[in-house]
C-alpha positions as CSV (number, residue, x, y, z in Angstrom):
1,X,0.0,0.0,0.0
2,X,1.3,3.5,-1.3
3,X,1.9,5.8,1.7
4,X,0.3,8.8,-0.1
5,X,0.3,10.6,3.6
6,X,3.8,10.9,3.7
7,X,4.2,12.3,0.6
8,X,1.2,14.5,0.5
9,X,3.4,15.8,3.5
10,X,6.3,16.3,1.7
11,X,4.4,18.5,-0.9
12,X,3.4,20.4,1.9
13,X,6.7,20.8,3.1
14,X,8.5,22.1,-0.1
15,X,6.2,24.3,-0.9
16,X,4.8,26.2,2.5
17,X,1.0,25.3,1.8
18,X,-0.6,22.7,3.3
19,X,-1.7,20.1,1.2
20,X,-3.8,16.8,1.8
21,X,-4.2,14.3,-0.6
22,X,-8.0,14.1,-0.4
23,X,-8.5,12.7,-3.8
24,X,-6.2,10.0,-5.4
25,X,-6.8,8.6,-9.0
26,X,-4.5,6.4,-11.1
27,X,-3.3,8.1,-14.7
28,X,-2.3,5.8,-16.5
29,X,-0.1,7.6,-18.7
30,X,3.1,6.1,-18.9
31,X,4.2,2.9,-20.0
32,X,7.5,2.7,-18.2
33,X,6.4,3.5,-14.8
34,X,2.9,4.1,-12.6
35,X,1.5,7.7,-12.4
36,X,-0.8,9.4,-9.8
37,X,-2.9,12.5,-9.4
38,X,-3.4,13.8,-5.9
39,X,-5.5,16.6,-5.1
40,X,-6.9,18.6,-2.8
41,X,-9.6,21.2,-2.3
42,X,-7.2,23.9,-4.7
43,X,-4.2,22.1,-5.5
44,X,-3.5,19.0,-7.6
45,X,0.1,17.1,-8.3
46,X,1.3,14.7,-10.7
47,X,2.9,11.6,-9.4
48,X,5.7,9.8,-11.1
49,X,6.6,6.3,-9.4
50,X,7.7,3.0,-9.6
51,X,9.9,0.7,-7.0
52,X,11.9,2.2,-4.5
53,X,15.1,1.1,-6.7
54,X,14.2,4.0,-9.2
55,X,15.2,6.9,-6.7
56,X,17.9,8.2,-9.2
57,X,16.3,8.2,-12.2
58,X,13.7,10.3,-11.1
59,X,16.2,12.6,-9.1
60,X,18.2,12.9,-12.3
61,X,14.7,13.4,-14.1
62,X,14.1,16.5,-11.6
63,X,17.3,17.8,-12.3
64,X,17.3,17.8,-15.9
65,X,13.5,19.5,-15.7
66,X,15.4,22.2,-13.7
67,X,18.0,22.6,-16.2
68,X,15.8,23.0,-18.9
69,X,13.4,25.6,-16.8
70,X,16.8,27.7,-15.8
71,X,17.2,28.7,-19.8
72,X,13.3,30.3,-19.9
73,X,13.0,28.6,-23.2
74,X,11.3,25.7,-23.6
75,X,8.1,25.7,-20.9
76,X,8.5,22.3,-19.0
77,X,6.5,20.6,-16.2
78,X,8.4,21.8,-13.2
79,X,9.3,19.0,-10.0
80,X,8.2,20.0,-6.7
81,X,9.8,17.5,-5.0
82,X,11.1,13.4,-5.3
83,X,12.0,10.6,-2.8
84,X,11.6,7.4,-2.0
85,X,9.5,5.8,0.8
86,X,9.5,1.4,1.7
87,X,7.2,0.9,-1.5
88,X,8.1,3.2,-4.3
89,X,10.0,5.8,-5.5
90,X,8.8,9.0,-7.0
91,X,8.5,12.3,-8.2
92,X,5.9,14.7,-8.1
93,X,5.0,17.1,-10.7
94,X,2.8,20.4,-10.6
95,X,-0.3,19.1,-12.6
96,X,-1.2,20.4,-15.9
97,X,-4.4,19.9,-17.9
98,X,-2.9,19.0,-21.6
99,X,-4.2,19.1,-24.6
100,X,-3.0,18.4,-28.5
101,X,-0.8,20.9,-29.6
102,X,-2.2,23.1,-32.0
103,X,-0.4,24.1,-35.3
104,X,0.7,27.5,-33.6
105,X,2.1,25.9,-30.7
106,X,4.2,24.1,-32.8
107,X,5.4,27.4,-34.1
108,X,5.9,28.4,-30.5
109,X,8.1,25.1,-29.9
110,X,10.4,25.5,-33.0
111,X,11.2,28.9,-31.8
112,X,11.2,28.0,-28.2
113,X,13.7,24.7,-28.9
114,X,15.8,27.0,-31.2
115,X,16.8,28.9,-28.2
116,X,17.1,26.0,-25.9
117,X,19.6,24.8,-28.3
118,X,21.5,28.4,-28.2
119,X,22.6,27.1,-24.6
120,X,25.9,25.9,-24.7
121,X,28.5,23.6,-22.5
122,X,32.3,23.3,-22.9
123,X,31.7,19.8,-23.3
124,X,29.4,16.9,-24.6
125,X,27.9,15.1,-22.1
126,X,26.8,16.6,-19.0
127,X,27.4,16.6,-15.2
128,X,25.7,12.9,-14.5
129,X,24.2,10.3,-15.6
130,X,20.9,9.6,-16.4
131,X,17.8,7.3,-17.7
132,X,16.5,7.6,-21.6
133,X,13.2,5.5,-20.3
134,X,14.3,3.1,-18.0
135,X,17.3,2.6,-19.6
136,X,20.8,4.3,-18.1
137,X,22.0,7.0,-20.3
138,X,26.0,7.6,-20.2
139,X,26.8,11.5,-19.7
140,X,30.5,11.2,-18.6
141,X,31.6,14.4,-20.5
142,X,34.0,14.4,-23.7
143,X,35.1,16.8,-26.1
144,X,35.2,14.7,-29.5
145,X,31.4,15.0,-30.4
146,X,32.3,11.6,-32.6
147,X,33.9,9.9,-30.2
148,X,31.3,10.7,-27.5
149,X,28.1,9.3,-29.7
150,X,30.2,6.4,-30.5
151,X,31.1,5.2,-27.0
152,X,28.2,6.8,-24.7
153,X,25.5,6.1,-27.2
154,X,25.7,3.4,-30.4
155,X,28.6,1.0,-28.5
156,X,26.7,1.2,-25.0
157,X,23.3,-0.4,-26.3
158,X,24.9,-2.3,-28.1
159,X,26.6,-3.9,-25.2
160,X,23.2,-3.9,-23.7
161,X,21.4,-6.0,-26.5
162,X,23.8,-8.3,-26.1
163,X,23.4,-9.2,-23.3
164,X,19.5,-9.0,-24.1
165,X,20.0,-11.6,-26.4
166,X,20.4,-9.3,-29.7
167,X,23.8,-11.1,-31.0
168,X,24.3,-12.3,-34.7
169,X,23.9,-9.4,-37.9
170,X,23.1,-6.6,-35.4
171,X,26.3,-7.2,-33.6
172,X,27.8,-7.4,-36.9
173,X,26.6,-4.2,-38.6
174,X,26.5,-2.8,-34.9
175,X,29.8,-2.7,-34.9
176,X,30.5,-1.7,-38.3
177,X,28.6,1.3,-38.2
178,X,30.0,2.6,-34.6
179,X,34.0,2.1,-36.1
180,X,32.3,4.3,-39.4
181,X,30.7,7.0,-37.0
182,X,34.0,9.6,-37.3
183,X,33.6,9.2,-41.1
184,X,29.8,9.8,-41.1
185,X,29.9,12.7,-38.4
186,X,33.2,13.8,-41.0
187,X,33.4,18.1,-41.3
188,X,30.8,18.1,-39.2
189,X,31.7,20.2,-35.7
190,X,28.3,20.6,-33.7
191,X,28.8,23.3,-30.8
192,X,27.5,21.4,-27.3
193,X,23.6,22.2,-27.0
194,X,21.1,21.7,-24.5
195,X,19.4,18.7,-25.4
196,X,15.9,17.2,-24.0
197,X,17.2,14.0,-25.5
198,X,14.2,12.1,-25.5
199,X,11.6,14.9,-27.9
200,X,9.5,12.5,-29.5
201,X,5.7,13.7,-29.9
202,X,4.0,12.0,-27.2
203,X,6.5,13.9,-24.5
204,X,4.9,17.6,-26.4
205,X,1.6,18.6,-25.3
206,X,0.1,21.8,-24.8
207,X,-1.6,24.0,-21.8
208,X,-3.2,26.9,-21.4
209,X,-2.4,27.4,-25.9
210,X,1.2,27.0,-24.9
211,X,3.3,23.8,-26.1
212,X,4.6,21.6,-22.8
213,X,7.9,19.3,-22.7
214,X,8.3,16.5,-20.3
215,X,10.4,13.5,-19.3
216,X,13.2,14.4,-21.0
217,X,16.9,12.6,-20.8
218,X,18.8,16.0,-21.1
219,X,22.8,16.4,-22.0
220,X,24.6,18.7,-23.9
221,X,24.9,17.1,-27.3
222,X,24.4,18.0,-31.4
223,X,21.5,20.0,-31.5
224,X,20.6,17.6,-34.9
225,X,19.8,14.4,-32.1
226,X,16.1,16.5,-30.8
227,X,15.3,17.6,-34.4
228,X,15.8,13.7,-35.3
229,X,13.6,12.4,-32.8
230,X,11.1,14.6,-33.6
231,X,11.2,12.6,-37.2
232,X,11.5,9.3,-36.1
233,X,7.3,8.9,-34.3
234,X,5.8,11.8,-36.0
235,X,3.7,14.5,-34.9
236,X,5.1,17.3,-35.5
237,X,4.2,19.9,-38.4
238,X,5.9,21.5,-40.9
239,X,5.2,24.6,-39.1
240,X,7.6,23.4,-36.4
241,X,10.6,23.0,-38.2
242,X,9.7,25.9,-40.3
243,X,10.3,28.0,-37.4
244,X,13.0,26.1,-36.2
245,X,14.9,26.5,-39.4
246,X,13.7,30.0,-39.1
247,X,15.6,30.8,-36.2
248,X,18.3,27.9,-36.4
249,X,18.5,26.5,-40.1
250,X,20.2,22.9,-39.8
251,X,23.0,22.2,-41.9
252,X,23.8,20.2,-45.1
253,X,24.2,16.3,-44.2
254,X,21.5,16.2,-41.3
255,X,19.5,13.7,-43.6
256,X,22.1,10.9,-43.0
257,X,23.0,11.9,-39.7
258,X,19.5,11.7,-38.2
259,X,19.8,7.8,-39.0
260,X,22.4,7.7,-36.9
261,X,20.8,9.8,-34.1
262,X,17.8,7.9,-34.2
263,X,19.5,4.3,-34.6
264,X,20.5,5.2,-30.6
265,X,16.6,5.6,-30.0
266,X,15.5,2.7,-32.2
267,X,18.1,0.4,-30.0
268,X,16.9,1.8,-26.9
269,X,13.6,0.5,-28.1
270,X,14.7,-2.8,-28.7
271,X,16.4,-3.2,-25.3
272,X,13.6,-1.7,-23.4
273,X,10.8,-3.6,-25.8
274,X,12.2,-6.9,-27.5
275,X,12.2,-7.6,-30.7
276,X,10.0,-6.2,-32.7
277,X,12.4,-3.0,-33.7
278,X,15.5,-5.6,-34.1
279,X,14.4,-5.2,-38.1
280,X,14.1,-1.3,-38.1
281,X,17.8,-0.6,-35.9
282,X,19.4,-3.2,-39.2
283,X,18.1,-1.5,-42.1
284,X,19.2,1.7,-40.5
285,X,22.9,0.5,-39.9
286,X,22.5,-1.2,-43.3
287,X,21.2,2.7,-44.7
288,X,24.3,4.2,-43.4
289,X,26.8,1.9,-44.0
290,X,25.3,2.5,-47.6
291,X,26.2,5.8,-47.6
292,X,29.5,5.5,-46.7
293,X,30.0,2.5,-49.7
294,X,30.4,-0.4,-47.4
């Protein structure tokens, strides 16, 4: 049984207003973890959680909402506080009634991501690790943007699906395509942007007529790896990257490198779903090998 009384008096804690949960009501809005609403008489709050195990990810969740709400850019759901009690571990969000974005909140989020991107690190990577669903996500900083997508991203799931059970022709081309990385990522030198990392459609919605981002999987990376994943479920308009071009037109070559952006999601996918995208992560590393004659 979920202690919502001690959390209910953690909310009221953080934020100087008492707060009893009077009403609790499952979400079911994620597929990765459990989610709650809790409300009051005035107040409601979102509930991330899941077992007591998960205590980082969603601290490193709250952090990276924190980064991205620091820049004033993109509007994000904002933590209010996170723990962990003997059943679960969570982290509770201020509670927003969403809604489909609209084609000019898409306009708003091209322009808003544009200067989310302007943010800049020294480095690739960023201060910690964190998750990319469930899954860790490697952040240990580098300077070689190459060399950090190589290692951090395509080798490290790789490693994963193997020991998943993925060996064979995805090892094989795996491999293949992380030692070809340098040459496809070749004259191309991305400056280290503020990333959500994880900016596919159903993580945009909108609120009071203004577009929302949440659960993200931020680090400082090419600013090319969001506008892939925007590609790679849908969802988006062409009046978003309109005014994302608008404001921050991509360079020549992003074609082939969102492949290899999004092969890092597709294998996430695989290691976090099974099989069914072990087809879709080959013919990508069969696409860019491709380009590169091999």
């Amino acid at each position: 049984m979920v202690s919502w009384g001690a959390i209910a008096q953690q909310i009221s804690q953080v934020t100087g207003k008492p707060f009893m949960a009077r009403v609790i009501r499952e979400a079911h809005v994620s597929a990765l973890n459990h989610t709650t609403i809790l409300s009051d008489d005035t107040e409601s709050y979102f509930v991330k959680h899941n077992a007591p195990g998960f205590i980082e990810m969603f601290r490193a969740e709250a952090l990276g909402l924190h980064e991205i709400a620091n820049t004033l850019t993109v509007r994000v759901a904002r933590p209010v506080c996170w723990g962990a009690t003997d059943e679960i571990s969570y982290l509770v969000l201020n509670y927003f009634e969403l809604s489909a974005r609209t084609r000019s909140d898409d306009i708003e989020l091209g322009h808003t991501l544009a200067a989310l991107h302007a943010r800049h690190s020294p480095y690739f990577g960023w201060y910690r690790d964190n998750t990319i669903g469930t899954t860790p996500q490697i952040n240990t900083p580098h300077a070689d943007w190459a060399a950090f997508f190589r290692d951090r991203r395509i080798l490290f799931q790789l490693d994963l699906a193997r020991s998943n059970g993925h060996d064979g022709a995805l090892q094989e081309l795996g491999h293949k395509v992380a030692e070809a990385v340098p040459v496809l990522l070749e004259n191309h030198k991305p400056t280290p942007s503020l990333l959500h990392g994880d900016l596919w459609s159903g993580n945009c919605l909108a609120n009071d007529e203004r577009p929302i981002v949440f659960d993200p999987a931020v680090y400082y990376g090419d600013r090319e790896a969001d506008l892939a994943m925007t590609e790679l479920f849908g969802g988006f308009s062409p009046e978003f990257y309109a005014a994302y071009n608008e404001a921050a037109p991509l360079e020549n070559g992003y074609q082939v490198r969102k492949t290899l952006y999004n092969l890092y999601h597709v294998l996430n996918h695989l290691n976090l779903a099974g099989g069914g995208y072990l087809g879709q992560a080959q013919r990508m590393m069969a696409q860019l090998l491709a380009e590169i004659g091999h």
